[in-house]
TORGU-399653 format. One line per 8 residues: their letters; for each residue x negated, y negated, z negated of N, C-alpha, C, O. Coordinates in Angstrom, 1 decimal, decimal comma. Atoms other than C-alpha are relative to their C-alpha. Example, Ala and Ser with C-alpha at 12.3 -4.5 7.8 and 13.67 -1.06 7.14 Angstrom:
BEGIN
AS) -0,9 1,2 0,0 -12,3 4,5 -7,8 -0,9 -1,2 0,0 -1,9 -1,2 -0,7  0,9 1,1 0,0 -13,7 1,1 -7,1 0,8 -1,1 -0,8 0,3 -2,2 -0,9
END
This chain:
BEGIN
XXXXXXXX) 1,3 0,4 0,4 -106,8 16,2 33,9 -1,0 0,4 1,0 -1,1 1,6 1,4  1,5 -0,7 -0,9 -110,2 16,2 36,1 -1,3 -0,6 -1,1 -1,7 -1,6 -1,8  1,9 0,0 0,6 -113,6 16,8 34,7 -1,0 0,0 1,2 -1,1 0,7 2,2  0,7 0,1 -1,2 -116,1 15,4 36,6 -1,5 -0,3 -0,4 -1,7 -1,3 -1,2  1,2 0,5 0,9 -120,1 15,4 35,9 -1,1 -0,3 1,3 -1,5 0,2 2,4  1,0 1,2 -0,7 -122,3 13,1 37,3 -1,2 0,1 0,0 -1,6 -0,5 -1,0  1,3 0,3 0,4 -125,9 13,6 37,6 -0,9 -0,9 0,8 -0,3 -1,6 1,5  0,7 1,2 -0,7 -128,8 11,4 39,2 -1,3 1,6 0,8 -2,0 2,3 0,0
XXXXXXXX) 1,0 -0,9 -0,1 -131,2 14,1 41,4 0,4 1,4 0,2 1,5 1,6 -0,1  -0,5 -1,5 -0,9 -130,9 17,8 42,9 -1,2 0,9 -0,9 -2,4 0,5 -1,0  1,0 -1,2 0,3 -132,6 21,0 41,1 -0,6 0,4 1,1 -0,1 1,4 1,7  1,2 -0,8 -0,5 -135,5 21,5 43,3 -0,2 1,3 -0,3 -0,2 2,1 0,7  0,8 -1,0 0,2 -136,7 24,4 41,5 0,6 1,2 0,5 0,0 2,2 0,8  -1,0 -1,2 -0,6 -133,5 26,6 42,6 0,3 0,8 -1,5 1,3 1,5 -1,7  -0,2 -0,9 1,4 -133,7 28,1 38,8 1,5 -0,6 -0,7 2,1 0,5 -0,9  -0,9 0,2 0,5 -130,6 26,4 37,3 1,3 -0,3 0,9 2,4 -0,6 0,3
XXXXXXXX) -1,5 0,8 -0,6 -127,9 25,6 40,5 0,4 1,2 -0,2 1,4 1,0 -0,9  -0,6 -1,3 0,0 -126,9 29,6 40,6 1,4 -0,5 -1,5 2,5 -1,0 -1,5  -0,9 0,3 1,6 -125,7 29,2 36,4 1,2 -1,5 0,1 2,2 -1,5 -0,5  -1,1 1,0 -0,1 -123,8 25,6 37,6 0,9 0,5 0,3 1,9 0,6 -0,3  -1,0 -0,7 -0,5 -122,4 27,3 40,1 1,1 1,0 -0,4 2,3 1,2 -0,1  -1,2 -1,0 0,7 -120,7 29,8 38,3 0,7 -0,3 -1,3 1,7 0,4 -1,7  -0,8 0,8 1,0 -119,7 27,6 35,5 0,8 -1,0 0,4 1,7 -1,4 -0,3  -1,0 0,9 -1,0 -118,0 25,4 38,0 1,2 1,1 0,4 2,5 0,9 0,4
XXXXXXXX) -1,0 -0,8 -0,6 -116,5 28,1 39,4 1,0 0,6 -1,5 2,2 0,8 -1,5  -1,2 -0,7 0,8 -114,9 29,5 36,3 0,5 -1,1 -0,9 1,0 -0,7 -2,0  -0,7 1,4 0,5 -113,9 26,1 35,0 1,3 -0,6 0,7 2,3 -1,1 0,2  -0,8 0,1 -0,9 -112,0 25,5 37,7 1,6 0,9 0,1 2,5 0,7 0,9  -1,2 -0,5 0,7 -109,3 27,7 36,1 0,7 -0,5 -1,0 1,9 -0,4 -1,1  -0,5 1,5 1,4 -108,6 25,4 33,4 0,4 -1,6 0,4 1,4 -2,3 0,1  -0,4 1,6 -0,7 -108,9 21,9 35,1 0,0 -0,4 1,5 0,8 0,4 2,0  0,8 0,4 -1,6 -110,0 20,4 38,9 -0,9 -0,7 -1,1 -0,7 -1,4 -2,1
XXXXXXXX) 1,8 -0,1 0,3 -113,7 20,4 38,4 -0,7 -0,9 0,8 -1,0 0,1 1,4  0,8 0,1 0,0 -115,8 18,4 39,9 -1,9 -0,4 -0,3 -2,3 -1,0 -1,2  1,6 0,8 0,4 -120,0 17,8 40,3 -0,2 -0,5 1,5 -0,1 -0,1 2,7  0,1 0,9 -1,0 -120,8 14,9 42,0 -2,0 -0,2 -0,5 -2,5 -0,2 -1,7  1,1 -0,1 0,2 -124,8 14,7 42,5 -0,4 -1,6 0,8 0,2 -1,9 1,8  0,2 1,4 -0,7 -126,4 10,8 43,6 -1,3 0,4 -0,3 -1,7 0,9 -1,3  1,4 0,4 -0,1 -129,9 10,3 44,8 -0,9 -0,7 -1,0 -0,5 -1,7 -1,6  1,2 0,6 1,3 -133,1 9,6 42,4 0,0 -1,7 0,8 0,0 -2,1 1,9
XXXXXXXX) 0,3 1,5 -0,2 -133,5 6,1 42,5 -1,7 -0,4 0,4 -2,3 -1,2 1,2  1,5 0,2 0,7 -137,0 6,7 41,1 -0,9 0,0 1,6 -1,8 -0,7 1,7  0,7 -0,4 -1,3 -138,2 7,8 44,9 -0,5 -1,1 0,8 -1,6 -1,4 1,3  0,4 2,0 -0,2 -137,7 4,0 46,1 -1,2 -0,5 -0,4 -2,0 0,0 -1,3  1,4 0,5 0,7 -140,4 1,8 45,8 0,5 -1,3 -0,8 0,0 -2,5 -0,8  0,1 0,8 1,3 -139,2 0,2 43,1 -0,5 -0,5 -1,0 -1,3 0,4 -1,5  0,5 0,2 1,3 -140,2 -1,9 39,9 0,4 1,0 -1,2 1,6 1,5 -1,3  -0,5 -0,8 1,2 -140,2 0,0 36,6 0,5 -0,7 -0,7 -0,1 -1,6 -1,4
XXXXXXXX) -1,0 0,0 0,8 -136,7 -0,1 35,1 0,9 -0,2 1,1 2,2 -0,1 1,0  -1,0 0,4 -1,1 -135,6 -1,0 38,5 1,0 1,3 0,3 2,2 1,1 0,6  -0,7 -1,4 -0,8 -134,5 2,8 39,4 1,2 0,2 -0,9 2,2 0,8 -0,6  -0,8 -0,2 1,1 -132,8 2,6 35,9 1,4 -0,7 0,6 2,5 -0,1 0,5  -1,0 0,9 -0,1 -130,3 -0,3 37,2 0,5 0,4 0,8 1,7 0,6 0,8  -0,6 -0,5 -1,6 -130,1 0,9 40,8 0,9 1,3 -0,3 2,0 1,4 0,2  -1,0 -1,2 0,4 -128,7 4,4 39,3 1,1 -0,5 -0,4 2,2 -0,4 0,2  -1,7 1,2 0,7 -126,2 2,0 36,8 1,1 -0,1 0,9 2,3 0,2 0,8
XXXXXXXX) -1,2 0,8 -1,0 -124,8 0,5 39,8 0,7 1,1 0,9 1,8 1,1 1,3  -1,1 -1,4 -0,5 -124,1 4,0 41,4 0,8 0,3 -0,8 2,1 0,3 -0,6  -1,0 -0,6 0,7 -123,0 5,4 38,5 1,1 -0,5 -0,4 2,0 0,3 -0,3  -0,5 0,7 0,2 -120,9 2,6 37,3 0,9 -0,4 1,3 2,0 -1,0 1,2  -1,0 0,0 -1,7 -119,5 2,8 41,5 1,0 1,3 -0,1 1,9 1,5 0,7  -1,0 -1,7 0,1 -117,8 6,2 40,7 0,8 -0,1 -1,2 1,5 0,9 -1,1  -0,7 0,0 1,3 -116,0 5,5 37,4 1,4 -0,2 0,7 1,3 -1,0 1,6  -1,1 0,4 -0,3 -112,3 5,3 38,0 0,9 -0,6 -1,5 0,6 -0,5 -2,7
XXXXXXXX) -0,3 0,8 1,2 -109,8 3,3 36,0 0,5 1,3 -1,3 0,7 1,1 -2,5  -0,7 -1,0 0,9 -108,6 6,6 34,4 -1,1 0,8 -0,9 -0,9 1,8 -1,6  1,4 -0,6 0,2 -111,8 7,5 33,6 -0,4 0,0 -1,8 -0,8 -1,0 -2,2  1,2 0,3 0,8 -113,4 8,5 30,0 -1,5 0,3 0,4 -1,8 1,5 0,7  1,5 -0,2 0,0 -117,3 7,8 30,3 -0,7 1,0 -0,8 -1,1 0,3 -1,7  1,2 -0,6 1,1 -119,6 10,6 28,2 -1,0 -0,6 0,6 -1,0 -0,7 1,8  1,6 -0,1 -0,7 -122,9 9,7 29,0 -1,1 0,5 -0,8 -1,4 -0,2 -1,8  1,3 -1,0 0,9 -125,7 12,2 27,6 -1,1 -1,1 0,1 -1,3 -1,9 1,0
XXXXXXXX) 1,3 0,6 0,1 -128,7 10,6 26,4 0,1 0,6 -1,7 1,0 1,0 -2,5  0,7 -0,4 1,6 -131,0 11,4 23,0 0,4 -0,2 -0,7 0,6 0,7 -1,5  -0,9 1,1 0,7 -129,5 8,7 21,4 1,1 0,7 -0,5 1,0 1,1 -1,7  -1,1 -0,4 0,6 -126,0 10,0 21,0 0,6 1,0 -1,1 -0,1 1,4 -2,0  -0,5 -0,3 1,1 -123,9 11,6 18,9 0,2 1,9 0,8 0,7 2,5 1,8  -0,2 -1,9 -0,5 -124,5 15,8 18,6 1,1 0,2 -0,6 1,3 -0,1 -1,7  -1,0 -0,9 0,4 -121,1 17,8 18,8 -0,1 1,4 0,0 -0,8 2,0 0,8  0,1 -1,8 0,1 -120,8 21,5 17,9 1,0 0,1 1,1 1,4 -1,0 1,7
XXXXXXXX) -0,8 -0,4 -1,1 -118,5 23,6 20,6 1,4 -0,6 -0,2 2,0 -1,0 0,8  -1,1 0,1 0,3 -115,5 23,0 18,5 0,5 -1,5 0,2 1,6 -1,9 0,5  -0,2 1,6 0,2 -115,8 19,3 18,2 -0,3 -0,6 1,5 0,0 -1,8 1,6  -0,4 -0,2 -1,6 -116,1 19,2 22,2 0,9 0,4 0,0 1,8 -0,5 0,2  -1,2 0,0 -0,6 -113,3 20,9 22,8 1,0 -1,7 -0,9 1,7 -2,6 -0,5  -0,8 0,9 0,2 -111,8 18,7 20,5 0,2 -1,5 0,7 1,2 -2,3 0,6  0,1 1,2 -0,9 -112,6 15,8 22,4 0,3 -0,1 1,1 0,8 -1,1 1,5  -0,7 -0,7 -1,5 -111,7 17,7 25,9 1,6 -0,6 -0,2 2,2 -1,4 0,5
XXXXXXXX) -1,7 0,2 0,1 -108,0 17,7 24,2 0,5 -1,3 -0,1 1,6 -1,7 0,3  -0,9 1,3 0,4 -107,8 14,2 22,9 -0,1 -0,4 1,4 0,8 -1,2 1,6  -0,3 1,0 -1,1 -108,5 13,0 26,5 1,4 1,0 1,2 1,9 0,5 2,2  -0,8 -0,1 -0,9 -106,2 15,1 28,2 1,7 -0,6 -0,8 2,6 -1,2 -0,3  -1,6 0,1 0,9 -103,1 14,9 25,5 0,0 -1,9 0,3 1,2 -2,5 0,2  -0,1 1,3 0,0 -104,2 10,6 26,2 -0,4 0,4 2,1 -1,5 0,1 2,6  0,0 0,2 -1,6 -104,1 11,2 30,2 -0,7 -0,3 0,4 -0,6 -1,0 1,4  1,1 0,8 -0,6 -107,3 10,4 30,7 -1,2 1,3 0,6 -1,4 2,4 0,2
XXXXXXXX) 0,5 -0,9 -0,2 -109,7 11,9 32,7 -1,6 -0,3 -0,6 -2,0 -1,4 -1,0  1,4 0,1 0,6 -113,8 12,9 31,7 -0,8 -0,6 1,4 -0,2 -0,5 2,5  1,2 0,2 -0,8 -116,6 11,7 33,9 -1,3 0,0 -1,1 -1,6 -0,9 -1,8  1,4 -0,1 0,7 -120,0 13,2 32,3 -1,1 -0,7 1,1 -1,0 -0,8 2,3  0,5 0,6 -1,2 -122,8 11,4 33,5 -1,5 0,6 -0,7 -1,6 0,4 -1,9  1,5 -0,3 0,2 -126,6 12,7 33,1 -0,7 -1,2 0,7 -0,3 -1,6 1,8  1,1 1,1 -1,0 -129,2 10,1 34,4 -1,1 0,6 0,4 -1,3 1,8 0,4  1,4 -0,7 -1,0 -132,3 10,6 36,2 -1,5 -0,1 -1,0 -1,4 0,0 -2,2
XXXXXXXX) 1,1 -0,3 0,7 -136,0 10,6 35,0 -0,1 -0,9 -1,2 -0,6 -0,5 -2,2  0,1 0,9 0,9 -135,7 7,3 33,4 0,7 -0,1 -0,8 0,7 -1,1 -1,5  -1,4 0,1 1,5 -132,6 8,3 31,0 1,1 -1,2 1,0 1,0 -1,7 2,1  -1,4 0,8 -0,3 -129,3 6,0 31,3 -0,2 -1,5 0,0 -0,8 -1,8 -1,0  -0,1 1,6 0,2 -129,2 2,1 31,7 0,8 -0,8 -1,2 1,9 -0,2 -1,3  -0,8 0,2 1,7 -127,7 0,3 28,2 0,9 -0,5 1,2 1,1 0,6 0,6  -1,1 0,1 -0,3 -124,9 -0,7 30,8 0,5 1,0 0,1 1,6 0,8 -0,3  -0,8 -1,2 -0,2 -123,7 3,1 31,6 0,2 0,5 -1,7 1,1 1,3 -2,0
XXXXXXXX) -0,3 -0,7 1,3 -124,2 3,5 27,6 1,3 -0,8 -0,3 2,4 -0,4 -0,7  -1,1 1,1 0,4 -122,3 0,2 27,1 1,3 0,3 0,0 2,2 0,4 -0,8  -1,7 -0,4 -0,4 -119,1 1,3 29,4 0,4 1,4 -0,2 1,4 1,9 0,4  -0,2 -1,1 0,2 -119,4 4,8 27,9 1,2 0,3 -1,3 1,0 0,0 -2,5  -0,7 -0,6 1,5 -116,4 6,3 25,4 -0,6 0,4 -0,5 -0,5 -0,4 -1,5  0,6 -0,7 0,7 -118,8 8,4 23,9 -1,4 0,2 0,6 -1,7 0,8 1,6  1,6 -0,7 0,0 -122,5 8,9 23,9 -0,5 0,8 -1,0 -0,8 0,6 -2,1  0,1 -1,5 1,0 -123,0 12,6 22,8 -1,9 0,4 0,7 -2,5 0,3 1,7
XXXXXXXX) 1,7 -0,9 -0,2 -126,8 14,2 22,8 0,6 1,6 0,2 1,4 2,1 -0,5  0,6 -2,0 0,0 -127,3 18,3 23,8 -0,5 0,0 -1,4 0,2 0,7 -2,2  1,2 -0,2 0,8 -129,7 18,1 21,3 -1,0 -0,8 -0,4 -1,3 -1,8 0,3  0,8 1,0 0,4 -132,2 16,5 19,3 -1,6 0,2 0,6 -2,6 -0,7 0,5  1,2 0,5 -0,9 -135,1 17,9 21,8 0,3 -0,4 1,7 1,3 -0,4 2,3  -0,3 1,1 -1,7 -135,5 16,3 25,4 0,2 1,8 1,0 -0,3 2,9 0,7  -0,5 -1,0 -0,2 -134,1 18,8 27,4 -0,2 -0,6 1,8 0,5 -1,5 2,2  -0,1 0,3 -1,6 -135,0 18,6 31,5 1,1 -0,4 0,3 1,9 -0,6 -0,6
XXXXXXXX) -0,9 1,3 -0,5 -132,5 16,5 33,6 1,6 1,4 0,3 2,8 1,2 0,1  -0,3 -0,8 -1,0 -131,3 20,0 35,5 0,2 0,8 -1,4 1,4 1,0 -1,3  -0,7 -1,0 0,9 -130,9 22,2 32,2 1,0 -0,8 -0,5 2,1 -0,3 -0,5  -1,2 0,8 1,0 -129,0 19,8 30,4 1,4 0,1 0,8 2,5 0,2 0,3  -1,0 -0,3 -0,3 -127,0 20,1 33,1 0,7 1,3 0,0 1,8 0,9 -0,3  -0,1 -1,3 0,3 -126,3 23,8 32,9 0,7 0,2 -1,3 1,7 0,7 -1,4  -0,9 0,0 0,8 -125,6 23,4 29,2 1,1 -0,9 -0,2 2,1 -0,4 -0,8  -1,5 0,5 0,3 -123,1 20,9 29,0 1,0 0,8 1,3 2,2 0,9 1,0
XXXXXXXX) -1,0 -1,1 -0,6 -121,4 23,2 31,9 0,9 0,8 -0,5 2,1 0,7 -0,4  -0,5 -1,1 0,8 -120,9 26,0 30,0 0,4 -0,3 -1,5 1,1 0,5 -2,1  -0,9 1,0 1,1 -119,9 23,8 26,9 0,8 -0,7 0,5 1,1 -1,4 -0,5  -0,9 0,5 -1,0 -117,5 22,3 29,2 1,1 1,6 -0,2 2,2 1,7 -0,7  -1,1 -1,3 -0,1 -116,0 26,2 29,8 0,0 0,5 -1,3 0,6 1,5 -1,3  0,2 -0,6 0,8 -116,6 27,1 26,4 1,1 -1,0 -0,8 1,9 -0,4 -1,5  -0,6 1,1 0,2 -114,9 24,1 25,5 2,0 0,5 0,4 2,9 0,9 -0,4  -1,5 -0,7 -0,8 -111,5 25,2 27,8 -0,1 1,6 -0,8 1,1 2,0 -1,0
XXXXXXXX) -0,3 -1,2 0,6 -111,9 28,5 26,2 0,5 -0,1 -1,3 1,3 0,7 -1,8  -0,4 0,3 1,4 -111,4 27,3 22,9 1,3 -0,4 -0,3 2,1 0,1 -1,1  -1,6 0,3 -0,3 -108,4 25,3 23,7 1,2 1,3 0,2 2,3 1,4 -0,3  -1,4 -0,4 -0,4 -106,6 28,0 25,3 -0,3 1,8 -1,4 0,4 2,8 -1,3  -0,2 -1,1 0,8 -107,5 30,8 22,3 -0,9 1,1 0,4 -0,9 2,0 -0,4  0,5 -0,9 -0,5 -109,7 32,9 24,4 -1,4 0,2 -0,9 -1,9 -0,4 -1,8  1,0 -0,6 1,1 -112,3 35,1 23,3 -1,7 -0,1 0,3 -2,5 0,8 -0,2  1,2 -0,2 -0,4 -115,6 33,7 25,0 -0,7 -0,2 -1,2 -1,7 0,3 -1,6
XX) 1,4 0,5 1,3 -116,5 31,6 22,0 0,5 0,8 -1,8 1,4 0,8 -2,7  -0,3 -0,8 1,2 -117,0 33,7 19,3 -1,1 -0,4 -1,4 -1,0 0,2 -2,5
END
């Protein structure tokens, strides 16, 4: 199985890549890990909704056929830690791999929601582009820890 999360945009601020980084790193004991990062759209001088589609068509460029879609947005459905992992398991026990996808300023395009297995929320508040990534990370390793019995999540 590979876990792979997708976001649209780079932490500027330097406050949140350290915590990726080290959630990548210790995930990477459980599965092959990757984070794949693609350019803001929004930067273009594009029409508004345009940057929304232009992201789509990246993100929708990286999907492989093996692929389950999450894609985070407001919208979806909140899981506790437990009910993630359990979702971790059903795709590996069905051979499939994850691709998380975060979007950029303008949230997700209804085609990345459309070809998504699952649209899960963080949370019911809006949560910066760059934290959100950070917590589904570590709900990602919290997730693998649960699976194998360990004692992170308590």
């Amino acid at each position: 199985m590979k876990v792979r999360l997708l976001s649209i945009g780079k932490d500027r601020s330097g406050l949140f890549e350290p915590a990726v980084q080290e959630y990548a790193r210790r995930l990477e004991h459980y599965t092959r890990f990757e984070l794949l990062e693609l350019t803001e759209a929004s930067g273009r001088k594009l029409k508004p909704g345009e940057a929304k589609s232009a992201e789509a068509a990246a993100i929708l460029g990286k999907r492989k056929p093996q692929d389950w879609i999450v894609a985070l947005d407001e919208r979806g459905t909140l899981l506790d830690s437990v009910e993630l992992s359990r979702y971790v398991a059903k795709a590996q026990t069905g051979s499939k791999d994850l691709l998380f996808v975060i979007g950029g300023d303008e949230g997700l395009d209804d085609s990345v929601r459309g070809a998504a297995h699952q649209v899960m929320s963080l949370s019911r508040m809006t949560l910066p582009h760059r934290l959100a990534r950070v917590v589904l990370i570590e709900q990602l390793y919290r997730a693998f820890t649960i699976l194998k019995g360990e004692p992170y999540h308590k």
